[in-house]
N, C-alpha and C positions, 0 to 999 in steps of 0.2 A: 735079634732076628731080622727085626728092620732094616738094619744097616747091610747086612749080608744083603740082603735083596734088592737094596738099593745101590750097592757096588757090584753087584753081577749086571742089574740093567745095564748101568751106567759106561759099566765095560762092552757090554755088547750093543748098543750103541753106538760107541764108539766118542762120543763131544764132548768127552770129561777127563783127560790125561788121571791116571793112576795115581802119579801123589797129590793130586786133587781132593780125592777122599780122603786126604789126611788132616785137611784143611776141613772138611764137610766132619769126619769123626769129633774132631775137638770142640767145633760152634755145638756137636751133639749131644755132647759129654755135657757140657754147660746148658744146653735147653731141659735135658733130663732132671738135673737138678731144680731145674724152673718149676717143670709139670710135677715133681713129687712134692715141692712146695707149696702148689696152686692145689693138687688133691687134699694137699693135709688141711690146708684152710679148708677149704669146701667141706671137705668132709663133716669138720667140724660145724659149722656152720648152718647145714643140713642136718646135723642132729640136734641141734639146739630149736630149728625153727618146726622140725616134726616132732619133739618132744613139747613146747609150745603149742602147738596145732592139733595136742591129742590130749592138751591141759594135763600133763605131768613133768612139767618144767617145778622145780623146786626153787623158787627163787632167792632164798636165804644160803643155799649152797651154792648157787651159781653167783651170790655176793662174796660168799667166803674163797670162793677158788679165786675169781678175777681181782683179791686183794693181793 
């Protein structure tokens, strides 16, 4: 949906030649893969330190998993 909006501005504006955004879609394609990667760690990361922070971190299973 981003990208849509981001190529209609860009068109009506006009300082962006059209196969431009083909170049702009693929660095896109490649950063998306970054941010679901940076959420999945987070995420995790975030459940381990509020599970932690509310003393039901199990830490004998959290030794068996990271083995």
């Amino acid at each position: 949906m981003a990208f849509i909006v981001l190529a209609a501005t860009l068109s009506a504006v006009g300082h962006l030649p059209v196969a431009g955004l083909a170049l702009i879609l693929g660095i896109d394609r490649f950063m998306s893969e970054a941010r679901a990667l940076t959420n999945l760690v987070g995420n995790g990361v975030a459940t381990i330190v509020v599970a932690k922070w509310v003393k039901e971190l199990d830490h004998k299973k959290t030794g068996r998993c990271a083995e």
